[in-house]
N, C-alpha and C positions, 0 to 999 in steps of 0.2 A: 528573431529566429525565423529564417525561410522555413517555406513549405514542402520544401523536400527534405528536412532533418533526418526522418526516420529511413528514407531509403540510405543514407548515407550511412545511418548506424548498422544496416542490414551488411553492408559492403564489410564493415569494420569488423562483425560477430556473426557467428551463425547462426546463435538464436537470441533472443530477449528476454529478460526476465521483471519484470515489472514488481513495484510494491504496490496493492492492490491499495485506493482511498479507504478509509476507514473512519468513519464518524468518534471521536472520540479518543483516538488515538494516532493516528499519522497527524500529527501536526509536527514540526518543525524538530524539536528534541529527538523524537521516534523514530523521524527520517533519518537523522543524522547518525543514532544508535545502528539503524539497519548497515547505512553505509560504511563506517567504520568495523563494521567485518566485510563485508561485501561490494566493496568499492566498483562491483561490475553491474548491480542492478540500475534499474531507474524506478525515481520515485513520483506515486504522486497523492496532492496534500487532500487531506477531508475534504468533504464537500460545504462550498460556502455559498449563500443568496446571493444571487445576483443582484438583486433588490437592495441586499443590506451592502454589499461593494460600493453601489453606486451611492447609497446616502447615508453612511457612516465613515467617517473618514479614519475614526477608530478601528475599529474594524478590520479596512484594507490597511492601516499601519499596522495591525498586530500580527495578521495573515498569511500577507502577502511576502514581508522581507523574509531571505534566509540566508546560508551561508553558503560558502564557493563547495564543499563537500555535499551538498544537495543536488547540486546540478547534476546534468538539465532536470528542471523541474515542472511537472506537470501540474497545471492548478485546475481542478473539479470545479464545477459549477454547477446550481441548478435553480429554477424558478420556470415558469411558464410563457411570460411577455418574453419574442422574441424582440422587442424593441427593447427593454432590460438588459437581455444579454449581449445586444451590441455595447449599450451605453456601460456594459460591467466590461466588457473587451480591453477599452479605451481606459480601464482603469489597470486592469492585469496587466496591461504590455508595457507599462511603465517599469516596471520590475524586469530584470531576466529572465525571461520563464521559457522554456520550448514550447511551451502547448499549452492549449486550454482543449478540456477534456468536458462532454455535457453528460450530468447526472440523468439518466432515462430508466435508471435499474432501481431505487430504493423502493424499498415493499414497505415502507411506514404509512400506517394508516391516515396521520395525521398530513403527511407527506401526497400520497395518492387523493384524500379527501379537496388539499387545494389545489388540485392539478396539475403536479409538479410529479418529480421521480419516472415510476413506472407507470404512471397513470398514460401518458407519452405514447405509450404504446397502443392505448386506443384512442388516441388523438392525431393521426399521423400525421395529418396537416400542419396542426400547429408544432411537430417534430419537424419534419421537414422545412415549416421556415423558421428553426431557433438554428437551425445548422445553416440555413444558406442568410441568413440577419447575420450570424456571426462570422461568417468567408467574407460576407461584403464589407465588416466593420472594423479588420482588423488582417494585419500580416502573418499572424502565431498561427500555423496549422490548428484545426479544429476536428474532435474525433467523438466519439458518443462509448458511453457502457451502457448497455440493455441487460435485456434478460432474457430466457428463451422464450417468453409469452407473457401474459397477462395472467391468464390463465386459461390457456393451453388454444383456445380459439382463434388464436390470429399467427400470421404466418409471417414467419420469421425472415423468411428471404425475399418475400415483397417488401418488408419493410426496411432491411438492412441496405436492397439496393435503391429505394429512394434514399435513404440517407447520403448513399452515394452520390446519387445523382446530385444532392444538396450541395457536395464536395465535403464532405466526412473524408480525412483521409485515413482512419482507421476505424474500425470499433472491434469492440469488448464485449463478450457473451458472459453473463454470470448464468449457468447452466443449471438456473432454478427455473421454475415462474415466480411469478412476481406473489403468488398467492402461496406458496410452499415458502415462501420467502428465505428460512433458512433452515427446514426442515429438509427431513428424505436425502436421497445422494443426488448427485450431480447426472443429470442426463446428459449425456453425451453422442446420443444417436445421432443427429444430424450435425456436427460442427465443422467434421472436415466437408462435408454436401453444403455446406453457408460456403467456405472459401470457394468451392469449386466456382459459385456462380456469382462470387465479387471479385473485380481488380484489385481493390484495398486488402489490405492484410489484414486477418481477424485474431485476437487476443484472445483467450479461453482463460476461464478464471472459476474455480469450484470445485474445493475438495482437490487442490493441490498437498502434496503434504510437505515435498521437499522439492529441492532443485533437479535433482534424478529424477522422481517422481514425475516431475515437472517435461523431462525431456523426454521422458519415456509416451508421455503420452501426447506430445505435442504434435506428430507427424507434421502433418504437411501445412503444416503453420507456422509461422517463424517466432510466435510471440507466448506465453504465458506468465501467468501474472498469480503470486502469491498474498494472501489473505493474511487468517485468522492464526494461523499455522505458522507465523511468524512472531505469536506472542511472547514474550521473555524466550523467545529463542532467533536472535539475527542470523546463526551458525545452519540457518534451513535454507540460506543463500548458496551456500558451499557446496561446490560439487569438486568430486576428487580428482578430474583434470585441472583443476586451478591451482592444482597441487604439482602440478608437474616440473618445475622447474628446481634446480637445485638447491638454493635457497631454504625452501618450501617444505623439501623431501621427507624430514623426517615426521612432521605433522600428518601424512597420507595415512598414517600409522591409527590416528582418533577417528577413522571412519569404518566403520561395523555399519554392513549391510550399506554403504554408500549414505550414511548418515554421517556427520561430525559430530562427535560427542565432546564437548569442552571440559580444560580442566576447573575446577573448581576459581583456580587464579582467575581464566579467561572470566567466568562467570563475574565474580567481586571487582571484574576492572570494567564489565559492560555495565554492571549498576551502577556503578560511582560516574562513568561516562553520562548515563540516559539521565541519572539523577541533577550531577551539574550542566547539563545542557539545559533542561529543563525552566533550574530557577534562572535562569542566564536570560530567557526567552518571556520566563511567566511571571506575575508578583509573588512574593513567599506565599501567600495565606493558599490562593489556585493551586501554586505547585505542589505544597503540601498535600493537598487533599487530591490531585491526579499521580503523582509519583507513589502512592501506595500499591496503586493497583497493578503496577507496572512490575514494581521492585519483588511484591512477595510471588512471583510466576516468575523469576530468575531462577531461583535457585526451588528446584523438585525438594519433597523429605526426604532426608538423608538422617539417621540417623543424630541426633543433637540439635539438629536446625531449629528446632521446633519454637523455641524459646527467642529467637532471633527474628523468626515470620511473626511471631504476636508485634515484635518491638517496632519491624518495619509497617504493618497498618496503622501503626497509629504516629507513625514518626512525624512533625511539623517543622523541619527545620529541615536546611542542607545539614547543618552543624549534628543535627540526631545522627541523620540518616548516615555520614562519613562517621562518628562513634561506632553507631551498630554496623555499618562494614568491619572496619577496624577490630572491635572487637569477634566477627567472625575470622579475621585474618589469626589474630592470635588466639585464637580457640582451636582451628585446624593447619594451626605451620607445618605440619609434617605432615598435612592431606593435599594442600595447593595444587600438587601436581598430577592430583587423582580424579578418574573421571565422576562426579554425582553418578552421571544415569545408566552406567554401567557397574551401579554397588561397590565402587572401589571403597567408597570409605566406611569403616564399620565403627 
């Protein structure tokens, strides 16, 4: 992938929508759930060692491969040795990937203690050469996520345009500090004054809720990037111009308040998706025990469900969890085409 990818995609859309990394959950299955509603976002994967890339070769086989519906895919990084993240470069670009993206934002204590994440941000040197170690190490554009501070003492646009200068060809504000981590709201006072005084495009990510949401407060930024707020719901990718064509039309119709509200079918065919992607990617005993967490935030209470959420926490099996689909299929056959979150079904 050249390093002008992302001005190309500027050309193609008018703005970006990004899957924020996620520890825990954007791995490979996840991404592939988001896109199959939202075939317009880009994704990118949790964040992995660079350390453990370069000396597990387990690891980068479990990580790194994914499917042609992932693309272009952005792969996260983080450790501190900018000579690591060259030698992790030369392992990623083996793979298809657009980008490699460097972790500078994680508020984990354990994370900040070895010098890694947001710690970053009061090391600016050694920020400033993991970004120009990894321009010189590798062809795949290179871009950074921070945060708005460390906590609150260091300045944002001195640091953003070293990065620059390092040849960052984007970055990514998660509009915390690193010490609020993922408390309080999203400060947003200075993000469009960060573009004013970079060439690179800046990415804004915090306390997104929707893709509306998302455009609304994006101005003069081409890029936003959604999170948390993409939990058991893919349908926060959707925005009602995507709805425009005839095809499409009569779906414009599930959007209250420029939300998409899914019907209960859509629901029971994205769990059976993220579920068999999942064990397809992971061994049964792992899947089991991560597809829980996923599957019971599908589907809101709705009247009856209740009995069904007990059955998915504890499901072990693709073979459970396709049962207890099933049987909510024939529990609500005359609900299917009712919305859950708008109390359609009593």
């Amino acid at each position: 992938m050249h390093k002008d990818f992302w001005q190309e995609q500027l050309k193609l859309h008018k703005k970006l929508c990004f899957l924020a990394p996620m520890d825990w959950y954007g791995d490979s299955a996840y991404r592939q759930s988001m896109k199959r509603v939202a075939p317009h976002i880009y994704c990118i994967s949790e964040f992995y060692s660079a350390d453990g890339l370069i000396h597990s070769k387990f690891l980068a086989q479990s990580v790194l491969p994914h499917q042609e519906i992932e693309k272009p895919l952005i792969i996260q990084i983080f450790w501190k040795d900018p000579l690591n993240f060259a030698k992790a470069a030369k392992t990623i670009e083996q793979f298809w990937v657009a980008w490699i993206d460097v972790n500078m934002w994680c508020p984990a204590k354990k994370v900040v203690r070895s010098g890694h994440g947001s710690s970053l941000l009061i090391n600016e040197q050694t920020a400033f050469d993991i970004v120009k170690a990894l321009d010189e190490s590798t062809s795949l554009p290179i871009s950074v996520k921070t945060r708005l501070s460390f906590d609150g003492n260091q300045d944002l646009i001195k640091f953003s345009q070293w990065l620059q200068k390092a040849w960052a060809k984007l970055i990514t504000i998660h509009w915390r500090t690193a010490k609020q981590a993922y408390t309080g709201e999203a400060d947003f006072t200075n993000i469009y004054e960060l573009q004013r005084n970079l060439d690179i495009p800046v990415i804004w990510n915090g306390d997104v809720q929707h893709y509306d949401d998302g455009m609304q407060k994006v101005k003069n930024l081409s890029w936003f990037m959604i999170g948390r707020k993409s939990f058991w719901n893919p349908w926060c990718f959707l925005w009602k111009e995507h709805f425009e064509t005839k095809a499409w039309e009569d779906k414009k119709v599930w959007f209250i308040n420029w939300i998409y509200h899914p019907t209960l079918s859509e629901m029971l065919e994205a769990m059976e998706f993220h579920a068999a992607e999942l064990v397809a990617t992971k061994w049964e005993r792992k899947w089991s025990l991560e597809i829980r967490k996923h599957l019971v935030q599908y589907i809101k209470s709705f009247p009856g469900v209740k009995e069904y959420r007990k059955r998915l926490v504890t499901t072990e099996s693709i073979e459970m969890t396709r049962e207890t689909i099933w049987d909510l299929r024939s529990r609500f056959a005359t609900d299917l085409d009712k919305r859950p979150w708008c109390g359609e079904i009593e």
